[in-house]
MOPAC internal coordinates of N, CA, C and O (Angstrom, degrees):
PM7 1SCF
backbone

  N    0.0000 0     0.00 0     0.00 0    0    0    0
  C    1.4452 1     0.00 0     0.00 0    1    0    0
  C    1.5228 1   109.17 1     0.00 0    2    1    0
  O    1.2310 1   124.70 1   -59.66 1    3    2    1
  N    1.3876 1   108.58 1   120.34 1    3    2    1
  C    2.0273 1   109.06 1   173.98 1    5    3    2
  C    1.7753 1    80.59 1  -102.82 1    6    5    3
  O    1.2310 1   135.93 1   -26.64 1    7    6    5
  N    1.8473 1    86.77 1   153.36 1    7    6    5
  C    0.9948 1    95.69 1   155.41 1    9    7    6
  C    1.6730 1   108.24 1  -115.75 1   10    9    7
  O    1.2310 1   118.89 1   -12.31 1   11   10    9
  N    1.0229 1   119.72 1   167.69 1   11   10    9
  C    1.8596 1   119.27 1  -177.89 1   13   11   10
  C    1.5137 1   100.06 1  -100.67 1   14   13   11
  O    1.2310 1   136.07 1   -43.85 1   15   14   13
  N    1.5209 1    86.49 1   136.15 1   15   14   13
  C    1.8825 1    95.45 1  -174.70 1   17   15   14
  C    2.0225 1    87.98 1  -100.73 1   18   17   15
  O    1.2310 1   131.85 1   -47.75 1   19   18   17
  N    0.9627 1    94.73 1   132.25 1   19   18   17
  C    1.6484 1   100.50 1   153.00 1   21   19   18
  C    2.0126 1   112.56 1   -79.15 1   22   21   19
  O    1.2310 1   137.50 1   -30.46 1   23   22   21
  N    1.3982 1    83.70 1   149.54 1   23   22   21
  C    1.7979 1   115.96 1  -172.94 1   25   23   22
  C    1.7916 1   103.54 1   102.27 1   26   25   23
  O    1.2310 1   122.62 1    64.30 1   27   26   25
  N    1.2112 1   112.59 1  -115.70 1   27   26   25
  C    1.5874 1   121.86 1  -177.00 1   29   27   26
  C    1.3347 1    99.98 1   -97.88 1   30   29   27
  O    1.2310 1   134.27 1   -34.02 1   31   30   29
  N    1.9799 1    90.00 1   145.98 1   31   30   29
  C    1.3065 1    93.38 1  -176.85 1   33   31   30
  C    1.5439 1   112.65 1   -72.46 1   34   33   31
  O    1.2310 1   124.21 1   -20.44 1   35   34   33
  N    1.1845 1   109.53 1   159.56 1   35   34   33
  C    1.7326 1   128.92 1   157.00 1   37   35   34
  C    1.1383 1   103.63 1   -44.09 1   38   37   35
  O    1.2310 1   103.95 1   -28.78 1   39   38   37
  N    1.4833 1   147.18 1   151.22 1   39   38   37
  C    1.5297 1   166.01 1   153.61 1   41   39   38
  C    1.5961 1   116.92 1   -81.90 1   42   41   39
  O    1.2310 1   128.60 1   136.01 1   43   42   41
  N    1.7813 1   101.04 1   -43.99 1   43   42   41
  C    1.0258 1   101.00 1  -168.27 1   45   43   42
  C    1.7635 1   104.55 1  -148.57 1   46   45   43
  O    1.2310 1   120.61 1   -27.59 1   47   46   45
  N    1.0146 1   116.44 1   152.41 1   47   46   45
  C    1.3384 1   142.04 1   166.22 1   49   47   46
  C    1.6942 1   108.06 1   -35.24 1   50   49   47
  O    1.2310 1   124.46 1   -28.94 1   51   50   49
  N    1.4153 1   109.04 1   151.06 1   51   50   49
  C    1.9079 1   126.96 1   176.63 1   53   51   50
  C    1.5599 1    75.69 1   -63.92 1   54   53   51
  O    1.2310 1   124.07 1    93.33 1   55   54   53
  N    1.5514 1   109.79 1   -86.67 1   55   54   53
  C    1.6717 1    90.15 1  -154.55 1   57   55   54
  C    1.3493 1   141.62 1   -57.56 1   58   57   55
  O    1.2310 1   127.68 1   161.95 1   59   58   57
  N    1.7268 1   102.83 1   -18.05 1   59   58   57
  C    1.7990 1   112.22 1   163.08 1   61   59   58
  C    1.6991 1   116.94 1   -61.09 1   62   61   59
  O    1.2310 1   127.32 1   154.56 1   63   62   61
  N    1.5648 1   103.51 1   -25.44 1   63   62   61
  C    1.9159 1    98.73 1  -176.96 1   65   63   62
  C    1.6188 1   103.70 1   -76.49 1   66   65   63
  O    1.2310 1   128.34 1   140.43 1   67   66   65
  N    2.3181 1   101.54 1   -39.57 1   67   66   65
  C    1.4464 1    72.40 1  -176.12 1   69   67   66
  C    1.5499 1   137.21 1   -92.04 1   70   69   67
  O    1.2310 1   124.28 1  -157.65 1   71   70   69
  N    1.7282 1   109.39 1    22.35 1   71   70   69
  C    0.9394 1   114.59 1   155.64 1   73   71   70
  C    1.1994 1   138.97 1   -32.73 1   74   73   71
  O    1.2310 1   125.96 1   128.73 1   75   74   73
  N    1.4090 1   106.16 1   -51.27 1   75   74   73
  C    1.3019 1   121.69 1  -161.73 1   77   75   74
  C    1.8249 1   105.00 1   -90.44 1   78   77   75
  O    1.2310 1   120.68 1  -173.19 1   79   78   77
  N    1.2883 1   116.30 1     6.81 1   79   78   77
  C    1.4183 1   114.15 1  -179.29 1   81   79   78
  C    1.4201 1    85.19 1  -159.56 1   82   81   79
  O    1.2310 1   121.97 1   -95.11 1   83   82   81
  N    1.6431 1   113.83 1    84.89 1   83   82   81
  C    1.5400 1   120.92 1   146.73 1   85   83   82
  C    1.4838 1   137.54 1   -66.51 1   86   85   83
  O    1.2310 1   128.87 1   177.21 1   87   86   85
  N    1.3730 1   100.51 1    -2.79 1   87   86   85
  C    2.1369 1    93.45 1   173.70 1   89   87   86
  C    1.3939 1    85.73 1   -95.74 1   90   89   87
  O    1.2310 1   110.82 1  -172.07 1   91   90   89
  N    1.5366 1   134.87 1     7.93 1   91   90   89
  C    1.7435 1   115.13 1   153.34 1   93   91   90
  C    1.1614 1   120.56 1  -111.28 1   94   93   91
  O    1.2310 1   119.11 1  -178.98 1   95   94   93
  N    1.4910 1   119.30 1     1.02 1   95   94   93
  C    1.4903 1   127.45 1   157.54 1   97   95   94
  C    1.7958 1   114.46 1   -66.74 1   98   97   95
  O    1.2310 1   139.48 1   140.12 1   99   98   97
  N    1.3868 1    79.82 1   -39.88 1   99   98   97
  C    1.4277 1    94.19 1  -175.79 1  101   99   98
  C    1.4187 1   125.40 1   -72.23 1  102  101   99
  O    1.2310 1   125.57 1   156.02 1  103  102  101
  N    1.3119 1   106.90 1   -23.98 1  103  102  101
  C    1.5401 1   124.62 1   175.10 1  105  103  102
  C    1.5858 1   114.07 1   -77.10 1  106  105  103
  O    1.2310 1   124.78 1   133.95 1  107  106  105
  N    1.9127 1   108.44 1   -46.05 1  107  106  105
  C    1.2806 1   101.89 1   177.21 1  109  107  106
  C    1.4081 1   107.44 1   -78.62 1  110  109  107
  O    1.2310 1   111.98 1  -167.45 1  111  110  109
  N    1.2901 1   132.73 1    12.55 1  111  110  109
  C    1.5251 1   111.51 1  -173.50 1  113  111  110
  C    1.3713 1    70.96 1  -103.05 1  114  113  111
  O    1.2310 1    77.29 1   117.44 1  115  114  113
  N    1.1925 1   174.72 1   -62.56 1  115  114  113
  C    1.6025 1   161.83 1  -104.58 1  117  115  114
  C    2.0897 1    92.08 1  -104.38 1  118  117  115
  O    1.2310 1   121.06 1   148.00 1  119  118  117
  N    1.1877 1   115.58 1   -32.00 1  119  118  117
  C    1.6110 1   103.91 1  -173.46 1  121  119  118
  C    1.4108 1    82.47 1   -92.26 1  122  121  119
  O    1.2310 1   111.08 1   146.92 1  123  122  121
  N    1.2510 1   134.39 1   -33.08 1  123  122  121
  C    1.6675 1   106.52 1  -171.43 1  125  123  122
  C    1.8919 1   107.79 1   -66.99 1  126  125  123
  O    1.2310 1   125.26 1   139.27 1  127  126  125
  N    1.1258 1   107.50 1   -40.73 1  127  126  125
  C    1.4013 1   118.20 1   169.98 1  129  127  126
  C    1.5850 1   114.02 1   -48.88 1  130  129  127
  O    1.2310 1   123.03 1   136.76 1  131  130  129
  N    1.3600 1   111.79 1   -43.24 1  131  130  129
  C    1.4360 1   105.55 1   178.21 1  133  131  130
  C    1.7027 1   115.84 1   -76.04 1  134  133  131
  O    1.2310 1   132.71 1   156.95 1  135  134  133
  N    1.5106 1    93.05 1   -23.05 1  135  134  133
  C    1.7860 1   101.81 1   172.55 1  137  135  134
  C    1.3072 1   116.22 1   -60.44 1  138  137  135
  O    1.2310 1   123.73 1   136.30 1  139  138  137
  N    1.4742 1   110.45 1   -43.70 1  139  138  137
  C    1.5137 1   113.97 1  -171.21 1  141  139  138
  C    1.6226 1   107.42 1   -94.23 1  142  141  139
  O    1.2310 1   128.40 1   169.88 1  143  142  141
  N    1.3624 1   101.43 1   -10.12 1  143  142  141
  C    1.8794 1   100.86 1   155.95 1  145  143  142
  C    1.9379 1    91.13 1    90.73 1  146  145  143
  O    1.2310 1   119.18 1  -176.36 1  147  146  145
  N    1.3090 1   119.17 1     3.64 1  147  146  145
  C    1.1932 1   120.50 1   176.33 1  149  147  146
  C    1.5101 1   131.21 1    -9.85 1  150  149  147
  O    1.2310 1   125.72 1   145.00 1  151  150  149
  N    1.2348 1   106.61 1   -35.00 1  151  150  149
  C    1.5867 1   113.02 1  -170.97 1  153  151  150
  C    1.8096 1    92.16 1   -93.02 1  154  153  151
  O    1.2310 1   116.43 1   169.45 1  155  154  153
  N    1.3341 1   124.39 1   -10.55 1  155  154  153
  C    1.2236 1   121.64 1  -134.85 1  157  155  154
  C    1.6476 1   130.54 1    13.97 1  158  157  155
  O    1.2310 1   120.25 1  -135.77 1  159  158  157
  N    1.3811 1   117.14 1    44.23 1  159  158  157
  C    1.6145 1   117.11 1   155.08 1  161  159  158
  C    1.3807 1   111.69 1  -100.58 1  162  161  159
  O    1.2310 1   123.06 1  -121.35 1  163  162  161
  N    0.8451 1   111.74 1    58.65 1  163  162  161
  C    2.2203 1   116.85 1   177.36 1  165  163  162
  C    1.7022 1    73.49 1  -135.13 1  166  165  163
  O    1.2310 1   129.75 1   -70.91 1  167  166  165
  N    1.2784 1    98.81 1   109.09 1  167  166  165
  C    1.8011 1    99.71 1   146.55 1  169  167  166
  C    1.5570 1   103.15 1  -116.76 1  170  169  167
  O    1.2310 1   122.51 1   133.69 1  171  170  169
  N    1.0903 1   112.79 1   -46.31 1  171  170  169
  C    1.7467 1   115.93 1  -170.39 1  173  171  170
  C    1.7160 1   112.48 1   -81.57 1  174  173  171
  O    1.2310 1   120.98 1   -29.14 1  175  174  173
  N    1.8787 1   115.73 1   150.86 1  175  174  173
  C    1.4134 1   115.79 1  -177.84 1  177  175  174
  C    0.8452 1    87.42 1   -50.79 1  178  177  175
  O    1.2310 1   119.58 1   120.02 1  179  178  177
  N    1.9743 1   118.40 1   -59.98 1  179  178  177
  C    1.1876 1   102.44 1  -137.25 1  181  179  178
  C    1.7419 1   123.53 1   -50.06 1  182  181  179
  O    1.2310 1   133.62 1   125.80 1  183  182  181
  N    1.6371 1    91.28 1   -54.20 1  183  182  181
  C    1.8895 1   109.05 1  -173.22 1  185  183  182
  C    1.4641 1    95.87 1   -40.81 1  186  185  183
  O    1.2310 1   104.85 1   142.53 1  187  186  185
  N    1.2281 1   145.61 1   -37.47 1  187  186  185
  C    1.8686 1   144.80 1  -162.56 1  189  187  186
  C    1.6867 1   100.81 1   -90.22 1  190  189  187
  O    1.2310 1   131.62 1   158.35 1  191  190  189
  N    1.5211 1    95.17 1   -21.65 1  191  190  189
  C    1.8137 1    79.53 1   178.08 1  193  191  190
  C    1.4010 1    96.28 1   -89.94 1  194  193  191
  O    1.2310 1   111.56 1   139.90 1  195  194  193
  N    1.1240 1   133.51 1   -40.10 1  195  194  193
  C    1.9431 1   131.66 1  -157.56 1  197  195  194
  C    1.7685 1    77.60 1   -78.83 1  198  197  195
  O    1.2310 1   100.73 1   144.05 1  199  198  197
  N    1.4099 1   152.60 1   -35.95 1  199  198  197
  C    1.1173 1   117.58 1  -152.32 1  201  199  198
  C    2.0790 1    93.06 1   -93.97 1  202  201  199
  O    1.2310 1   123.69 1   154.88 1  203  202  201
  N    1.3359 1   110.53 1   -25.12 1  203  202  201
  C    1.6497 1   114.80 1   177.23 1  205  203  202
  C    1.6934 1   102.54 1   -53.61 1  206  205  203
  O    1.2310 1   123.66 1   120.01 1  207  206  205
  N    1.1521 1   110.58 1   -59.99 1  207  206  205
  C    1.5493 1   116.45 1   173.16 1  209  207  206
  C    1.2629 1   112.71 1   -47.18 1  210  209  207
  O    1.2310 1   116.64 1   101.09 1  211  210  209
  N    1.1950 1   124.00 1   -78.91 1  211  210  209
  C    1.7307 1   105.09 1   176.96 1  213  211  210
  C    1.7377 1   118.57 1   -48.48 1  214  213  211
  O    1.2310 1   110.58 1   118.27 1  215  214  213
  N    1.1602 1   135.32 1   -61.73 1  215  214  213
  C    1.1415 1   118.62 1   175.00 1  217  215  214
  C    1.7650 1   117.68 1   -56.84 1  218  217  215
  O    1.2310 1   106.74 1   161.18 1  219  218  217
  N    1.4207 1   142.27 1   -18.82 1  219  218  217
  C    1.3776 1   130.80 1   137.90 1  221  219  218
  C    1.5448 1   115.68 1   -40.95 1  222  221  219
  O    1.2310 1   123.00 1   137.75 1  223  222  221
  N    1.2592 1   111.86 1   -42.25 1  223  222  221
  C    1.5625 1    99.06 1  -173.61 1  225  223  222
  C    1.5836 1   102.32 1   -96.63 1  226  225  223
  O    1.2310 1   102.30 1   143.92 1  227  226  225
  N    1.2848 1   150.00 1   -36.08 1  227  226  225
  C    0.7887 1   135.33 1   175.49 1  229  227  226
  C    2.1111 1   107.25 1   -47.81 1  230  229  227
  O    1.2310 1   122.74 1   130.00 1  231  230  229
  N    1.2139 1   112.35 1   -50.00 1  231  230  229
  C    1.2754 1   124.98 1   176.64 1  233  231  230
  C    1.5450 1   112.93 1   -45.81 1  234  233  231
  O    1.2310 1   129.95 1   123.03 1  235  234  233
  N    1.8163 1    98.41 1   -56.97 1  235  234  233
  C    1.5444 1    89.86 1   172.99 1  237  235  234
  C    1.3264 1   127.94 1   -51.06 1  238  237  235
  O    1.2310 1   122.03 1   130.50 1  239  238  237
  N    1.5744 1   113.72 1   -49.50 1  239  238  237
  C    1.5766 1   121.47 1   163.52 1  241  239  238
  C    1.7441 1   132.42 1   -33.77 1  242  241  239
  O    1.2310 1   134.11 1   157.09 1  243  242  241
  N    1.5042 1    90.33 1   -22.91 1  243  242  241
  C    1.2714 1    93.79 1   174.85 1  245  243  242
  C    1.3060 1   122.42 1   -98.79 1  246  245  243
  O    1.2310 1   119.50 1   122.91 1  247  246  245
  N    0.9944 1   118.57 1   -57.09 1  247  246  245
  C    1.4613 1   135.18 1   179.58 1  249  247  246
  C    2.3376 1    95.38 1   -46.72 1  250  249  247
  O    1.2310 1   131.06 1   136.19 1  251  250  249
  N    0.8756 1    96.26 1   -43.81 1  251  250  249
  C    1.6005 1    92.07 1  -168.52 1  253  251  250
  C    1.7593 1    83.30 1   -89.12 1  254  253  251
  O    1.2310 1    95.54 1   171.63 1  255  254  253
  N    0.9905 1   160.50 1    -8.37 1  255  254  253
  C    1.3604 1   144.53 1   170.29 1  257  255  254
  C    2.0458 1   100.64 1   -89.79 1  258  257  255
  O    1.2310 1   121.05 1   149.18 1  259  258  257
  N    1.3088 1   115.60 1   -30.82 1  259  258  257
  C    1.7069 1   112.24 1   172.87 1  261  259  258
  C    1.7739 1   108.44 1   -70.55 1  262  261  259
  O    1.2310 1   132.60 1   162.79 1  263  262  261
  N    1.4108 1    93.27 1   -17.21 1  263  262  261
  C    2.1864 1    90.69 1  -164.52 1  265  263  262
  C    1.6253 1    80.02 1   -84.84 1  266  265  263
  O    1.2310 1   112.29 1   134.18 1  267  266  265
  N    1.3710 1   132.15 1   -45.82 1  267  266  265
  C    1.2070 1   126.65 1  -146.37 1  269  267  266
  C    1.7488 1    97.41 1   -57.18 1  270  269  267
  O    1.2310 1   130.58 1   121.72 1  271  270  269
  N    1.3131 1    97.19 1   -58.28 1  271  270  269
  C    1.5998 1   121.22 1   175.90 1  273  271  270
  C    1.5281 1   107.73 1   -21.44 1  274  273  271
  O    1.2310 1   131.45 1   120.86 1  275  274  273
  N    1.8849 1    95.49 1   -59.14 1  275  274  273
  C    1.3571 1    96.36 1  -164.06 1  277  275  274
  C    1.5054 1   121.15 1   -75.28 1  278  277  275
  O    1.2310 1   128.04 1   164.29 1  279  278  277
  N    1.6078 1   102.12 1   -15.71 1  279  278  277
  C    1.5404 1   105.96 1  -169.29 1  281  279  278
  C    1.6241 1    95.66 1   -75.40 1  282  281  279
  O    1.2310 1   114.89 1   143.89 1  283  282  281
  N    1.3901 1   127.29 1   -36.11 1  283  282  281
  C    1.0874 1   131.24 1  -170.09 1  285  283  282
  C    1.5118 1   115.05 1   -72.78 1  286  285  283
  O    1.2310 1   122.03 1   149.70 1  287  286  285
  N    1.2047 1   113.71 1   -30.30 1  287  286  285
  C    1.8350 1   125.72 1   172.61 1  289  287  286
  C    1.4160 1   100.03 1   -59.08 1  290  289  287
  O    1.2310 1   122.59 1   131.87 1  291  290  289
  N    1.7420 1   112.63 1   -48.13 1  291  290  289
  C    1.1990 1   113.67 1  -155.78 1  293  291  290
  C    2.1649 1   113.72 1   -80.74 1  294  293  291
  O    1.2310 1   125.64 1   157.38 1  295  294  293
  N    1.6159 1   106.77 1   -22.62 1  295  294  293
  C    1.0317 1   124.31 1   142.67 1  297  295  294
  C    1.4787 1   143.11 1   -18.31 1  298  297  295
  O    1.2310 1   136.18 1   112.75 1  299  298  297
  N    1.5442 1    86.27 1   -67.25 1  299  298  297
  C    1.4979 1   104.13 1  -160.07 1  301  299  298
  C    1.7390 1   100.04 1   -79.10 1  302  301  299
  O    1.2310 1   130.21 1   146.62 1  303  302  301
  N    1.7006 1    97.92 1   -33.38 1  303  302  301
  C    1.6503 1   111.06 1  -179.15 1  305  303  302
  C    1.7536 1   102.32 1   -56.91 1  306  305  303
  O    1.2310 1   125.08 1   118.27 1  307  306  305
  N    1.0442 1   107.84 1   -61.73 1  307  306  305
  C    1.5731 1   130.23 1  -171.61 1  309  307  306
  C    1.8580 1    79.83 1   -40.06 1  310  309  307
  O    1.2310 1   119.49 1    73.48 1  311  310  309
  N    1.1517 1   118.58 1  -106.52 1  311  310  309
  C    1.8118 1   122.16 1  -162.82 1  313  311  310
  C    1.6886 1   110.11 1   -40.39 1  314  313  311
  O    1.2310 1   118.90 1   142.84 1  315  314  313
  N    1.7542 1   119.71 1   -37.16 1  315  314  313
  C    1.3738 1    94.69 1   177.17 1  317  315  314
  C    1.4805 1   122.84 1   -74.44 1  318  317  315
  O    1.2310 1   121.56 1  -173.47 1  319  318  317
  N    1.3279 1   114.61 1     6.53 1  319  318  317
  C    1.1306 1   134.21 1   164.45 1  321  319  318
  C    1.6787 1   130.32 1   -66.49 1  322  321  319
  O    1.2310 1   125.59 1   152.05 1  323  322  321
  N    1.3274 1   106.87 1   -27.95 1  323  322  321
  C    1.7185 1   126.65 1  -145.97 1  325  323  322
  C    1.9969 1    81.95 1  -105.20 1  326  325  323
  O    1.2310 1   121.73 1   -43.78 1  327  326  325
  N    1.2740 1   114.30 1   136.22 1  327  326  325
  C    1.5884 1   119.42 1   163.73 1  329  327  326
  C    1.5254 1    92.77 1   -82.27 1  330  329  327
  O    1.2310 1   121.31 1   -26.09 1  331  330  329
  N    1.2790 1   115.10 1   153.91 1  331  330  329
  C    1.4993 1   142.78 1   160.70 1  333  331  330
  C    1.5663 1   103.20 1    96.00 1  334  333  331
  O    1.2310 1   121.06 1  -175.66 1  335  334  333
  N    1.3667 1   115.57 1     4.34 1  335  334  333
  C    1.6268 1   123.20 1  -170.87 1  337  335  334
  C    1.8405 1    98.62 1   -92.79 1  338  337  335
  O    1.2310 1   121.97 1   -60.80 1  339  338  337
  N    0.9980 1   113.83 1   119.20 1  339  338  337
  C    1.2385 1    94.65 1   145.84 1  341  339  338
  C    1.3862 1   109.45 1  -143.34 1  342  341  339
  O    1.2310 1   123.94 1   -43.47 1  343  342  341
  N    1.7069 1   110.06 1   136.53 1  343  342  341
  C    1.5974 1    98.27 1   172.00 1  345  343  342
  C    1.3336 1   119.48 1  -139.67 1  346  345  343
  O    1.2310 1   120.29 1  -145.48 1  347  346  345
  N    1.2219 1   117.05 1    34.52 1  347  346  345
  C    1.4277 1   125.65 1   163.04 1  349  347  346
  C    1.2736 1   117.21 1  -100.28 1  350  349  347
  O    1.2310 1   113.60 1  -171.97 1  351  350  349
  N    1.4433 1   129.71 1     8.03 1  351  350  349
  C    1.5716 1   128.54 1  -176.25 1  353  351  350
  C    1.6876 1    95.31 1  -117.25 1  354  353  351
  O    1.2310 1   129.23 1   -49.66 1  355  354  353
  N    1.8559 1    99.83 1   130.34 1  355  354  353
  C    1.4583 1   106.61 1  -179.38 1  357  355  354
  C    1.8144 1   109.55 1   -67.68 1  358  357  355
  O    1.2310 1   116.96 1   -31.69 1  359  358  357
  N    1.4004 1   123.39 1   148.31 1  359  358  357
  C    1.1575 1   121.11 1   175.81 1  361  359  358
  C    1.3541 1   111.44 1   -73.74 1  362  361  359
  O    1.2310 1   121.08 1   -41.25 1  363  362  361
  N    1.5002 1   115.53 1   138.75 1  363  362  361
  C    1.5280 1   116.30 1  -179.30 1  365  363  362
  C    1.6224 1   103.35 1  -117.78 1  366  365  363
  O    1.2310 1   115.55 1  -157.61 1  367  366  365
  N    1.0989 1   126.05 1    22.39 1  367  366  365
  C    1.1581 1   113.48 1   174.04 1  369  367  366
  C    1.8662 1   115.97 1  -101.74 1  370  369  367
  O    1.2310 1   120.42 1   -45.78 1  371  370  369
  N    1.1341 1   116.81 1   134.22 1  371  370  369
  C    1.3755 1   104.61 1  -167.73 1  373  371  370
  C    1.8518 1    97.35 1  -112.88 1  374  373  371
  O    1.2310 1   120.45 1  -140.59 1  375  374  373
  N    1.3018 1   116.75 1    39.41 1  375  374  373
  C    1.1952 1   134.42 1   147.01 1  377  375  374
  C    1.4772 1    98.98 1    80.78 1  378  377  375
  O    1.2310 1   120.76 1     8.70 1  379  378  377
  N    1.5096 1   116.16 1  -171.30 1  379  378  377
  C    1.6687 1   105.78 1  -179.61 1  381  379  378
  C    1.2198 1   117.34 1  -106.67 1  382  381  379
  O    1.2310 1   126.08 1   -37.41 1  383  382  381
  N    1.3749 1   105.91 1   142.59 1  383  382  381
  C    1.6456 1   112.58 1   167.23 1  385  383  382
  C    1.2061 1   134.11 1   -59.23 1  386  385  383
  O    1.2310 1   128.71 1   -36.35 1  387  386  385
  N    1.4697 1   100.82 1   143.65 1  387  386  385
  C    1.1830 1   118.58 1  -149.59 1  389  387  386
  C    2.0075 1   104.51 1   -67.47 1  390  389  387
  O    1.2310 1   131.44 1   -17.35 1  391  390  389
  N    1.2109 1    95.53 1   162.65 1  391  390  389
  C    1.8931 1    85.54 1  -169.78 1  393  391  390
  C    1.8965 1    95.41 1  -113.91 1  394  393  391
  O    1.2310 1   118.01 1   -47.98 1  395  394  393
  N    1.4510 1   121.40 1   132.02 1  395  394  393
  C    1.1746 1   112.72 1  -170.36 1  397  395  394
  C    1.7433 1   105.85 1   -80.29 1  398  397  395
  O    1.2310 1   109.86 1   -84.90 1  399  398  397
  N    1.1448 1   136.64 1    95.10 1  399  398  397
  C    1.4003 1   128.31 1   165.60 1  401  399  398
  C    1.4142 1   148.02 1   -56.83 1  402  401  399
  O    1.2310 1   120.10 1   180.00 1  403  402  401

């Protein structure tokens, strides 16, 4: 089943994107597993809700620690790009001396 996203189309498929980022393939196959009770040790809501909650937040942690990554890849591209930038050389100037008045 696709569902259709409105704006631009999709390129590629749920399981072709999460190819390309398996510690979140890997994460949703562990909540689908806890959905279908896989290990079967979930007898109680509660134990399936405290274990849904940690893997949501573990998930959130991730997903916002890969964007961070990416905003920062996408950053660094953007300025090593730009002439007059440079920011990989340490500054050696220890500024000007002071003038005695």
């Amino acid at each position: 089943m696709r569902i259709k996203v409105e704006g631009p189309e999709r390129k590629k498929s749920l399981p072709e994107r999460l190819q390309e980022h398996p510690e979140l393939w890997e994460r949703i196959e562990r909540m689908l597993d806890l959905m279908e009770n896989a290990g079967g040790d979930v007898v109680k809501a509660a134990e399936a809700e405290r274990q849904v909650g940690e893997q949501l937040q573990q998930l959130g942690q991730e997903v916002l620690q890969a964007w961070a990554e990416r905003q920062n890849q996408r950053q660094m591209s953007y300025w090593d790009g730009r002439r007059g930038v440079n920011r990989k050389e340490k500054k050696t100037s220890t500024g000007t001396p002071a003038t005695d008045e």
